[in-house]
Biopython code that builds the backbone (N, CA, C, O; Angstrom):
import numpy as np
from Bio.PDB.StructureBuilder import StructureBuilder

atoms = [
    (1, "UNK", "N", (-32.025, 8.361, 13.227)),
    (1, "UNK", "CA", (-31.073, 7.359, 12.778)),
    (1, "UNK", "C", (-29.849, 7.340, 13.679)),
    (1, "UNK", "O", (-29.312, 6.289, 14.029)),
    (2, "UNK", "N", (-29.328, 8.855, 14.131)),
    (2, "UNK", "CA", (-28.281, 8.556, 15.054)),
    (2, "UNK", "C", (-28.449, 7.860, 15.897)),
    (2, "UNK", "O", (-27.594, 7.045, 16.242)),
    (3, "UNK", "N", (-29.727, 7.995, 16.534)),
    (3, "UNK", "CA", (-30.203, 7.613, 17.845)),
    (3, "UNK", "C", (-30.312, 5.792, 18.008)),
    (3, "UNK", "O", (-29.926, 5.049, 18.911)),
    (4, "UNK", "N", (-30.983, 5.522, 16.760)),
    (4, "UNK", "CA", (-30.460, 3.641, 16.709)),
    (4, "UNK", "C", (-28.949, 3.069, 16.620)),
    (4, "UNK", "O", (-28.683, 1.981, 17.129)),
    (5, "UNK", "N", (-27.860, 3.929, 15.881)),
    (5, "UNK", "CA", (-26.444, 3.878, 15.658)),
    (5, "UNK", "C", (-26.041, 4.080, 17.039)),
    (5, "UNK", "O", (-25.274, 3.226, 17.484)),
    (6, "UNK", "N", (-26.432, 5.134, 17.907)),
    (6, "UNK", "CA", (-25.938, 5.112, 19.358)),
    (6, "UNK", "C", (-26.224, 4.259, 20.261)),
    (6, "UNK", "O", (-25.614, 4.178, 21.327)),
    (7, "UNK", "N", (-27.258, 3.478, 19.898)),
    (7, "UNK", "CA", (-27.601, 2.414, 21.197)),
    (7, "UNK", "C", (-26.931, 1.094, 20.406)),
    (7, "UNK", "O", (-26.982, 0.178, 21.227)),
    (8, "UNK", "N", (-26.276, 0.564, 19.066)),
    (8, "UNK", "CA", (-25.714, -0.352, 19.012)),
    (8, "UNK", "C", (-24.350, -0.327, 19.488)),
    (8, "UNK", "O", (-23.619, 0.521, 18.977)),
    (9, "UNK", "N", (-23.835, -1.141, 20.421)),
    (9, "UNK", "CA", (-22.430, -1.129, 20.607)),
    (9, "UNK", "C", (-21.799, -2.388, 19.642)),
    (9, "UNK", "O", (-21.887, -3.616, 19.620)),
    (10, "UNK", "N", (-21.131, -1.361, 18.886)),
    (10, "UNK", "CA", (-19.782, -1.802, 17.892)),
    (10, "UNK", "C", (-18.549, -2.407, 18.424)),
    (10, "UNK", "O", (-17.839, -3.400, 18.263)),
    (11, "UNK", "N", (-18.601, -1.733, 18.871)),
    (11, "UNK", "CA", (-16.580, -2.216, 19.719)),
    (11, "UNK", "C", (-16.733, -3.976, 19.939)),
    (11, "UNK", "O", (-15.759, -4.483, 20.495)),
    (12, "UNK", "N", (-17.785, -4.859, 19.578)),
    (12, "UNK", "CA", (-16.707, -6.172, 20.033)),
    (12, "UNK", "C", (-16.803, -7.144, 18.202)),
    (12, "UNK", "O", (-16.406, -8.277, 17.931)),
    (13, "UNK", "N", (-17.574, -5.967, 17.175)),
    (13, "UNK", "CA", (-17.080, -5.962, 15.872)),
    (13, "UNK", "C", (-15.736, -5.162, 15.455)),
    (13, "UNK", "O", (-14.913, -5.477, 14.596)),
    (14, "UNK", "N", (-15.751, -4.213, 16.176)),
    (14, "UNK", "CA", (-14.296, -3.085, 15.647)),
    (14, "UNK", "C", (-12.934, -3.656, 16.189)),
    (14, "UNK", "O", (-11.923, -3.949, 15.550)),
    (15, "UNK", "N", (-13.229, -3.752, 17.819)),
    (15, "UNK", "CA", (-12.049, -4.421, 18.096)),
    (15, "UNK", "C", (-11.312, -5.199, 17.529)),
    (15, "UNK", "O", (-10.179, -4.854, 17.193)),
    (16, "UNK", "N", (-11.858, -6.586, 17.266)),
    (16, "UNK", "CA", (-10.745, -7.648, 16.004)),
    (16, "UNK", "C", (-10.462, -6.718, 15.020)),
    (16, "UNK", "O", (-9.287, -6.684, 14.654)),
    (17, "UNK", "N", (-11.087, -6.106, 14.604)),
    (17, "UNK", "CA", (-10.919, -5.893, 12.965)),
    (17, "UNK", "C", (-9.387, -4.732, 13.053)),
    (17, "UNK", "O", (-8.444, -4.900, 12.280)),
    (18, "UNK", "N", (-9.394, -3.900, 13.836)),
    (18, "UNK", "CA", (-8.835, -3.111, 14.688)),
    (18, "UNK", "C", (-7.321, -3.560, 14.801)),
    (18, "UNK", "O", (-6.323, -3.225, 14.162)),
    (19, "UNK", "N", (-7.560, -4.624, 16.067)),
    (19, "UNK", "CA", (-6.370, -5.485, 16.066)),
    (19, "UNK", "C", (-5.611, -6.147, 15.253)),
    (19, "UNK", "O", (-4.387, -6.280, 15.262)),
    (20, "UNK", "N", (-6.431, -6.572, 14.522)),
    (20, "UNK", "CA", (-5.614, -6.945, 12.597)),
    (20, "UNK", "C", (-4.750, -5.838, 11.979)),
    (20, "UNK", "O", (-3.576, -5.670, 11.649)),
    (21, "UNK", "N", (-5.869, -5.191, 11.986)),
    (21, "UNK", "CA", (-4.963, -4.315, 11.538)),
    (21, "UNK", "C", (-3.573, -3.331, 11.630)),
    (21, "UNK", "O", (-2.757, -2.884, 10.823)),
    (22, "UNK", "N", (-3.823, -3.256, 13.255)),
    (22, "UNK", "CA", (-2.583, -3.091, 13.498)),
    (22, "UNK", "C", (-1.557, -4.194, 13.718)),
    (22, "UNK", "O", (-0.391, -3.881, 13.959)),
    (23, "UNK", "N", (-1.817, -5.086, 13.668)),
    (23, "UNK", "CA", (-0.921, -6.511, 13.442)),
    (23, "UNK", "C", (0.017, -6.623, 12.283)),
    (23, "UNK", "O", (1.209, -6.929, 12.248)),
    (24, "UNK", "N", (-0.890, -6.271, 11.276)),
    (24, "UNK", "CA", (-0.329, -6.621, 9.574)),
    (24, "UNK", "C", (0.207, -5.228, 9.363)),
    (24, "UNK", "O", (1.070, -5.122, 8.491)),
    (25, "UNK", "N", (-0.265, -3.824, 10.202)),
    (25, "UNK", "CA", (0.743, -2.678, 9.434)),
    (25, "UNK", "C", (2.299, -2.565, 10.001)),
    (25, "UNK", "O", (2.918, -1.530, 9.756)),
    (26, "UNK", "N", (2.878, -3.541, 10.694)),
    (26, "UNK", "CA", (4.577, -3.290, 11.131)),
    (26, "UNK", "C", (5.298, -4.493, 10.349)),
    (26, "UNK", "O", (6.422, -4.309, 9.881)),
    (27, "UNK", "N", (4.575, -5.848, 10.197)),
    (27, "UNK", "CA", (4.966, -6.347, 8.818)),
    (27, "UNK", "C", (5.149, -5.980, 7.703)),
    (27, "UNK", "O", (6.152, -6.160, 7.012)),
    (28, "UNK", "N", (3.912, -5.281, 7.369)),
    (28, "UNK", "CA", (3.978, -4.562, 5.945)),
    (28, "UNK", "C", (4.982, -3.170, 5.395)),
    (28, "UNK", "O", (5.477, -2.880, 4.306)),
    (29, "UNK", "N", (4.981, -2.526, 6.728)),
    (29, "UNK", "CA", (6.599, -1.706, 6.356)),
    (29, "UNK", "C", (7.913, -2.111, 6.305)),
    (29, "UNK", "O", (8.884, -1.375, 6.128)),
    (30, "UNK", "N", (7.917, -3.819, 6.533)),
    (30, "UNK", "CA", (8.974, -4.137, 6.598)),
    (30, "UNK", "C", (9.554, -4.938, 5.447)),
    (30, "UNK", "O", (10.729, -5.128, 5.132)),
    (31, "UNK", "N", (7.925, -5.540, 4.666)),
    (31, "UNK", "CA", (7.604, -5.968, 3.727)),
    (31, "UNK", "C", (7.770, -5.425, 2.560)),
    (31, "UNK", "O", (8.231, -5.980, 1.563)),
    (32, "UNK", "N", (7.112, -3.491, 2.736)),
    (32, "UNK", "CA", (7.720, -3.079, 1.321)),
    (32, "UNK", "C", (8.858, -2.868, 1.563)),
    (32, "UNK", "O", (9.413, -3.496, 0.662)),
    (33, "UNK", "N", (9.827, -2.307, 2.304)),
    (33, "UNK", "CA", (10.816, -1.620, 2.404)),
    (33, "UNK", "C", (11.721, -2.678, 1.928)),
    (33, "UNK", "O", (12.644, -2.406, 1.160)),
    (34, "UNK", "N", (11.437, -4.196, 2.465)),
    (34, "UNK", "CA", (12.243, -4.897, 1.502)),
    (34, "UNK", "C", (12.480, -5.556, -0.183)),
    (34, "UNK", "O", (13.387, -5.819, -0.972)),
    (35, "UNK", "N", (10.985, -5.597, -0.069)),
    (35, "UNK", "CA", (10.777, -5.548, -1.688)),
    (35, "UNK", "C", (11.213, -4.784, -2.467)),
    (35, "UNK", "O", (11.754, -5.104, -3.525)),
    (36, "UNK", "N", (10.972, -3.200, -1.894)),
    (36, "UNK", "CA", (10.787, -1.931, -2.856)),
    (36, "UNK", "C", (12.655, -1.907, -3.038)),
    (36, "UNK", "O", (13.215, -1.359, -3.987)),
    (37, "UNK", "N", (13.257, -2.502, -2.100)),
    (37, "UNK", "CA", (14.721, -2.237, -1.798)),
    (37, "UNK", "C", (15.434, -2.877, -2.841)),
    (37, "UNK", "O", (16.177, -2.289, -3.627)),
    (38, "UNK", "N", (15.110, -4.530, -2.833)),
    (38, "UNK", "CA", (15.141, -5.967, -4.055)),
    (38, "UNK", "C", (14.993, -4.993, -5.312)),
    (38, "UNK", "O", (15.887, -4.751, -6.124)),
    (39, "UNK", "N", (13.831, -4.535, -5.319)),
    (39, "UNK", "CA", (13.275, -3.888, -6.400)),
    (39, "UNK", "C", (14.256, -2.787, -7.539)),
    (39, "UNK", "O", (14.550, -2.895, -8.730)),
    (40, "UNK", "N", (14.576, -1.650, -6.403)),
    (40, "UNK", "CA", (15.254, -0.907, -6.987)),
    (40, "UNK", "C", (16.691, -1.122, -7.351)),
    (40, "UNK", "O", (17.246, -0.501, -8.257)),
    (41, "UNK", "N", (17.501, -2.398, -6.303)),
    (41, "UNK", "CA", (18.860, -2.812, -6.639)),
    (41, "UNK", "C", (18.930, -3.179, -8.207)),
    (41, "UNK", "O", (19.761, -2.867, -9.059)),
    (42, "UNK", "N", (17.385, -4.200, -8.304)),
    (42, "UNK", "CA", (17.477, -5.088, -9.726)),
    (42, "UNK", "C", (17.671, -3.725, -10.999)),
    (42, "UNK", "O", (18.344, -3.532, -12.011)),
    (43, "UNK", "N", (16.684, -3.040, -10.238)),
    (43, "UNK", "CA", (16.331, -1.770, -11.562)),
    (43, "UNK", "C", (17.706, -1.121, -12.375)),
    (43, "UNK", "O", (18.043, -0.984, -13.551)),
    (44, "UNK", "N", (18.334, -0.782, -10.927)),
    (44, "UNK", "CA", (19.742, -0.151, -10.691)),
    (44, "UNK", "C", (20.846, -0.823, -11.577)),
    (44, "UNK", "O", (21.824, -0.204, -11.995)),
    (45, "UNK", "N", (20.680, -1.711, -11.742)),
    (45, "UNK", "CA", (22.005, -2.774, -12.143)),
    (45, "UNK", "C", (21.496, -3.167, -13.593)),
    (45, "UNK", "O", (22.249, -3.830, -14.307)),
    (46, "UNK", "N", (20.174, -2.763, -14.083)),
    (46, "UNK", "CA", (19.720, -2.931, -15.397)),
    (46, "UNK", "C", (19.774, -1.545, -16.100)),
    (46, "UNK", "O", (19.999, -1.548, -17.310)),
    (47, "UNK", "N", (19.583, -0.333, -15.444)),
    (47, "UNK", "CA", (20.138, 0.727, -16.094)),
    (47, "UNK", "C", (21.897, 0.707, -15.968)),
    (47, "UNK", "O", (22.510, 1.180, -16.926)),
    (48, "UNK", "N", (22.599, 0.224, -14.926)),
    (48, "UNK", "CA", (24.421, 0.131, -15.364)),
    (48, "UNK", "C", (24.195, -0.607, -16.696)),
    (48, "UNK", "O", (24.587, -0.172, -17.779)),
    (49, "UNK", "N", (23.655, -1.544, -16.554)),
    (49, "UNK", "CA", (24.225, -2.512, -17.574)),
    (49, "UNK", "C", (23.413, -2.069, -19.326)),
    (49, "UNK", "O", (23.406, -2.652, -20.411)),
    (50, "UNK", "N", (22.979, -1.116, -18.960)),
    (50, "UNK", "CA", (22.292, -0.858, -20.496)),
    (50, "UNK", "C", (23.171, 0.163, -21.452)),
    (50, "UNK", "O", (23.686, 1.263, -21.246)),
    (51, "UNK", "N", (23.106, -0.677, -22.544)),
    (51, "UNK", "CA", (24.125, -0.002, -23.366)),
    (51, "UNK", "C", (23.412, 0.794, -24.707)),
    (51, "UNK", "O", (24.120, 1.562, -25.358)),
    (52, "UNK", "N", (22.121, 0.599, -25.054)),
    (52, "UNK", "CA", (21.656, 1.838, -25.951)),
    (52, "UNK", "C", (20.981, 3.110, -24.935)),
    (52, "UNK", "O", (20.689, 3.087, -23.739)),
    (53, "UNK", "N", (20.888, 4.089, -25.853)),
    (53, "UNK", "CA", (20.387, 4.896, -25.440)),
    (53, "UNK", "C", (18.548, 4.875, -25.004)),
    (53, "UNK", "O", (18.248, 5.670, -24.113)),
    (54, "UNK", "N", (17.545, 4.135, -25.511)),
    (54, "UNK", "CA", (16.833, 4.142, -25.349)),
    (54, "UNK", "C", (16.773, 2.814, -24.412)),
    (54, "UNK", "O", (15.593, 2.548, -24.183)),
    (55, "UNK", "N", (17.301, 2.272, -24.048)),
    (55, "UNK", "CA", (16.961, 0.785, -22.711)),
    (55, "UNK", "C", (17.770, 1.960, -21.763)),
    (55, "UNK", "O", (16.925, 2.197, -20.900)),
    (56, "UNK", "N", (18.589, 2.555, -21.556)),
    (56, "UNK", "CA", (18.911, 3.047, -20.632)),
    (56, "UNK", "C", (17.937, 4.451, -20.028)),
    (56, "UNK", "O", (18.042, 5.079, -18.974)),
    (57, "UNK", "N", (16.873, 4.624, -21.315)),
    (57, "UNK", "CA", (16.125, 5.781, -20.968)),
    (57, "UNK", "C", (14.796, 4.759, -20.166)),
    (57, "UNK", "O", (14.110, 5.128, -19.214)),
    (58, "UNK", "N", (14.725, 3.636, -20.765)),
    (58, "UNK", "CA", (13.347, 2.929, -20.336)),
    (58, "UNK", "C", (14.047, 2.521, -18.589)),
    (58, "UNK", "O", (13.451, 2.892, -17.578)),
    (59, "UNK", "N", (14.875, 2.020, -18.554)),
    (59, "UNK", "CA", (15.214, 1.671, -17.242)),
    (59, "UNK", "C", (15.505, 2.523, -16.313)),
    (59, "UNK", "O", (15.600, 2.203, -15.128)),
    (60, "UNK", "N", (15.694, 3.830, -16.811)),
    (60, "UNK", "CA", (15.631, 4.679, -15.571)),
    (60, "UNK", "C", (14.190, 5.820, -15.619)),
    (60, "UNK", "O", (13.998, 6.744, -14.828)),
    (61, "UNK", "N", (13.549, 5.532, -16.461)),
    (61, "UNK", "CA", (12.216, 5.409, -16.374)),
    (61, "UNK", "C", (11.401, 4.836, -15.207)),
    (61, "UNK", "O", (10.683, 5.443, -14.412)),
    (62, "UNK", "N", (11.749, 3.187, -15.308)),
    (62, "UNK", "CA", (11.295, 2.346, -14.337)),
    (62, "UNK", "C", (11.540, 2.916, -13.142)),
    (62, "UNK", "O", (10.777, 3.391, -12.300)),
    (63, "UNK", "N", (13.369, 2.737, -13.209)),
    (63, "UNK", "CA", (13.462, 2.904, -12.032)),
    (63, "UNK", "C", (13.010, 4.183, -11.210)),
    (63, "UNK", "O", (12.708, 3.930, -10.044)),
    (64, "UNK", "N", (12.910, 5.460, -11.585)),
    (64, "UNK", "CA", (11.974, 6.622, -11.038)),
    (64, "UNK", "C", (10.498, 6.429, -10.641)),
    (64, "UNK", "O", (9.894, 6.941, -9.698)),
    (65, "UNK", "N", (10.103, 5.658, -11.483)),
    (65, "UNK", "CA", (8.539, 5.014, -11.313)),
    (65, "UNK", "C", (8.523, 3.934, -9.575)),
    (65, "UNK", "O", (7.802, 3.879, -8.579)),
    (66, "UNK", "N", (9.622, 3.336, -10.010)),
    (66, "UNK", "CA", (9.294, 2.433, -8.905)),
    (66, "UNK", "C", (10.245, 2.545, -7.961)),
    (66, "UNK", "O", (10.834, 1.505, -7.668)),
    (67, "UNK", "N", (10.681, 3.978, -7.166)),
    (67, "UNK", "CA", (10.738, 4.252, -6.046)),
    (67, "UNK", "C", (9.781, 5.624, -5.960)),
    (67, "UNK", "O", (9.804, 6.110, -4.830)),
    (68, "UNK", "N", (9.008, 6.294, -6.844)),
    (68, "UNK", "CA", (7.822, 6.919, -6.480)),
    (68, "UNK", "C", (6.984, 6.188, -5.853)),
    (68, "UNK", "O", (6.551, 6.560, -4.763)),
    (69, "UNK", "N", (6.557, 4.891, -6.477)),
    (69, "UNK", "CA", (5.652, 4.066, -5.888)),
    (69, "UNK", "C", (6.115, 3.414, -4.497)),
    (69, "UNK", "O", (5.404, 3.476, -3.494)),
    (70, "UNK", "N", (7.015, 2.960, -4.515)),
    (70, "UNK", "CA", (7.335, 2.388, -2.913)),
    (70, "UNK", "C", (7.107, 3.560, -1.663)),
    (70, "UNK", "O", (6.425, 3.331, -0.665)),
    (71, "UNK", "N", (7.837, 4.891, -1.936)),
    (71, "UNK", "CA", (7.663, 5.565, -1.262)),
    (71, "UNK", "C", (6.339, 6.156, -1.092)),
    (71, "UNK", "O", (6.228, 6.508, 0.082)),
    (72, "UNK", "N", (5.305, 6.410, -1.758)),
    (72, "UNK", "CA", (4.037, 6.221, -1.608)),
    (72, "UNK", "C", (3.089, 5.212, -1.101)),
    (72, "UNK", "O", (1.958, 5.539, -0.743)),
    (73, "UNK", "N", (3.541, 3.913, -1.058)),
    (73, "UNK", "CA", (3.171, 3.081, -0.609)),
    (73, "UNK", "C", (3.857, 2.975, 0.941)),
    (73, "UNK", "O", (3.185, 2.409, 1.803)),
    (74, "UNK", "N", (4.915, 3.404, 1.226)),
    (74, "UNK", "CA", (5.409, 3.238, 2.697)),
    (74, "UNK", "C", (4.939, 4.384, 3.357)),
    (74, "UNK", "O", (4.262, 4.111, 4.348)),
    (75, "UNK", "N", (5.103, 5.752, 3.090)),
    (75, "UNK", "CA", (4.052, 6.824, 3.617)),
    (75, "UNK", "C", (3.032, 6.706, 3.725)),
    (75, "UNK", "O", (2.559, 7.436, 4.597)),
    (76, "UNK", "N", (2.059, 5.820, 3.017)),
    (76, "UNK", "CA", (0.784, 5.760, 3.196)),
    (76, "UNK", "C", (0.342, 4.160, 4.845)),
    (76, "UNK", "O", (-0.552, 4.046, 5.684)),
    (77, "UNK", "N", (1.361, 3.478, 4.540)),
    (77, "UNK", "CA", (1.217, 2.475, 5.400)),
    (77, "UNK", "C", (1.663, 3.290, 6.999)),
    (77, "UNK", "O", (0.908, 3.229, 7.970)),
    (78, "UNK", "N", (3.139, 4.101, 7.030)),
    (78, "UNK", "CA", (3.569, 4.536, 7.891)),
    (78, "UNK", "C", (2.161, 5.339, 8.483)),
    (78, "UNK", "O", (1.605, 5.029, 9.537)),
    (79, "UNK", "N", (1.680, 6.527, 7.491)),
    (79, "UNK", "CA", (0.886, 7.778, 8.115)),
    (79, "UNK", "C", (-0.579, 6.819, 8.898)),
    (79, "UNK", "O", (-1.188, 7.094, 9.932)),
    (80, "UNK", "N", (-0.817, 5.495, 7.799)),
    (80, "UNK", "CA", (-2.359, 4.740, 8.283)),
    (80, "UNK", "C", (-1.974, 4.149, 10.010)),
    (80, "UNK", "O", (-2.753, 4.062, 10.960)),
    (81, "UNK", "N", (-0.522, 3.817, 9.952)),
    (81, "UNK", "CA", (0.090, 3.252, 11.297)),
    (81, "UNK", "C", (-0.312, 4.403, 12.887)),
    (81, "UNK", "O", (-0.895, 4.114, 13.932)),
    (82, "UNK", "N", (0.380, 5.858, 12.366)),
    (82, "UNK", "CA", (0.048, 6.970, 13.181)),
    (82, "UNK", "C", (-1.458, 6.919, 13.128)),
    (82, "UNK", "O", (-2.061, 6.882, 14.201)),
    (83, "UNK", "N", (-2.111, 6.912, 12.024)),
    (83, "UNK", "CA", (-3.484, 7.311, 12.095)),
    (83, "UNK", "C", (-4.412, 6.801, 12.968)),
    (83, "UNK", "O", (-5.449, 7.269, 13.438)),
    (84, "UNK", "N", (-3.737, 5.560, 13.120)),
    (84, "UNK", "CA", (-4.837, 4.472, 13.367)),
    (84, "UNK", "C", (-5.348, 5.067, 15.058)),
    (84, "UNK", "O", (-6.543, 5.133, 15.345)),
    (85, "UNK", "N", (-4.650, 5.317, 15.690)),
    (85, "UNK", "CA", (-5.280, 5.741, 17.554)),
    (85, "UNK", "C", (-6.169, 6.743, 17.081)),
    (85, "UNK", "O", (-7.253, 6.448, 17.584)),
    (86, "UNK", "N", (-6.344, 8.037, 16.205)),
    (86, "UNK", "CA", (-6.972, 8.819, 16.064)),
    (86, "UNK", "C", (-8.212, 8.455, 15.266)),
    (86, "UNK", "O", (-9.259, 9.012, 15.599)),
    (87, "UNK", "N", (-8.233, 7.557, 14.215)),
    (87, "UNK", "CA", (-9.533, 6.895, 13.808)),
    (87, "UNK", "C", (-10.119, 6.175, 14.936)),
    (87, "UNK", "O", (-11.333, 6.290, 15.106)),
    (88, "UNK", "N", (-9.519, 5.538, 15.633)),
    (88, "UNK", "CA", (-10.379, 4.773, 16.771)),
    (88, "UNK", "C", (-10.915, 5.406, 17.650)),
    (88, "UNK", "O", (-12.000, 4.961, 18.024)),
    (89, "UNK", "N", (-10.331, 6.815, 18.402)),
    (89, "UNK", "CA", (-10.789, 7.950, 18.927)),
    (89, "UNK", "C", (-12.173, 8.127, 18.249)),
    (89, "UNK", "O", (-13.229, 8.201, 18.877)),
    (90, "UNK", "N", (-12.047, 8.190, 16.815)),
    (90, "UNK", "CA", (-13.274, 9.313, 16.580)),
    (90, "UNK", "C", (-14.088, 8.205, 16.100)),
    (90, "UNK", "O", (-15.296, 8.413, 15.985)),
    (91, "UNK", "N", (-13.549, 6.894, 15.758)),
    (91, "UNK", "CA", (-15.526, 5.760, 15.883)),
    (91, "UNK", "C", (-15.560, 6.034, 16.769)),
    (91, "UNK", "O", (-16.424, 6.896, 16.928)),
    (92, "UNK", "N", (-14.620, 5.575, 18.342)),
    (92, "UNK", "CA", (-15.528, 5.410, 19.545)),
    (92, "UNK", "C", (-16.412, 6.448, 19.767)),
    (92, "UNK", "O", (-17.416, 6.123, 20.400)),
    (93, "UNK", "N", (-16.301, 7.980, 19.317)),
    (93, "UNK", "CA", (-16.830, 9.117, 19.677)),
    (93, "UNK", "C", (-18.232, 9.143, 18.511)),
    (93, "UNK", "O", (-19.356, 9.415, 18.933)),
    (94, "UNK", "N", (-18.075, 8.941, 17.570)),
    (94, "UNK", "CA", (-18.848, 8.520, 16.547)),
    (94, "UNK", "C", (-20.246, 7.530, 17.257)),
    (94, "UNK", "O", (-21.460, 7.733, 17.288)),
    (95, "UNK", "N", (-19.639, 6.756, 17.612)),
    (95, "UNK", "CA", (-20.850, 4.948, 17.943)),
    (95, "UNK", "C", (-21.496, 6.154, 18.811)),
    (95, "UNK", "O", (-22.344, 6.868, 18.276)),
    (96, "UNK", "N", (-21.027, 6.420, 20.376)),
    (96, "UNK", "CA", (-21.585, 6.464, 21.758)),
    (96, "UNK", "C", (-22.147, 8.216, 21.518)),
    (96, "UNK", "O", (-22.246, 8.906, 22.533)),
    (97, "UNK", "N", (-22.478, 8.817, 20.192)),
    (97, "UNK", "CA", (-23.287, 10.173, 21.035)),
    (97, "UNK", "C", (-24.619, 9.199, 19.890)),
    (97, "UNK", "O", (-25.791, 9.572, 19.854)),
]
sb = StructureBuilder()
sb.init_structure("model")
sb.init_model(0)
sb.init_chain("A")
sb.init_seg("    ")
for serial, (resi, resn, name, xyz) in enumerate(atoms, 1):
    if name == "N":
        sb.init_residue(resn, " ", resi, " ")
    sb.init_atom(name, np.array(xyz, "f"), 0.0, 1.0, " ", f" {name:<3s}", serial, name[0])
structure = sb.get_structure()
């Protein structure tokens, strides 16, 4: 089975797909970082403005929730950004033995 996987050459399917992708990942950090940013101001200004004790527990609830998530979501875009030369390293090494 390797041996049929090694005689197909991939690279002029990988390439586009490849190139997309690194296209859309320097938008997309710029994308959450501004959302997640929108995001947490709104959060921020709804826990000032909360005056019981339990809306001020739910809103900073949120707001802990949703800069866990942004920052998980931007580490994961950032680390896929680094990753990406080293995945392409190891298809190309992958296709050709």
């Amino acid at each position: 089975m390797l041996n049929l996987l090694g005689a197909v050459d991939f690279n002029p399917v990988l390439a586009p797909v490849l190139e997309v992708i690194n296209a859309i990942l320097w938008p997309a950090i710029g994308l959450v970082g501004a959302i997640g940013t929108i995001y947490c101001i709104i959060l921020g200004v709804r826990l000032a403005k909360a005056d019981e004790a339990g809306s001020r527990e739910k809103a900073k609830k949120d707001l802990i929730g949703a800069i866990i998530g942004f920052v998980v979501i931007f580490v994961l875009i950032v680390g896929l950004k680094v990753l990406m030369p080293i995945l392409q390293d190891w298809v190309s090494t992958q296709v050709t033995t």
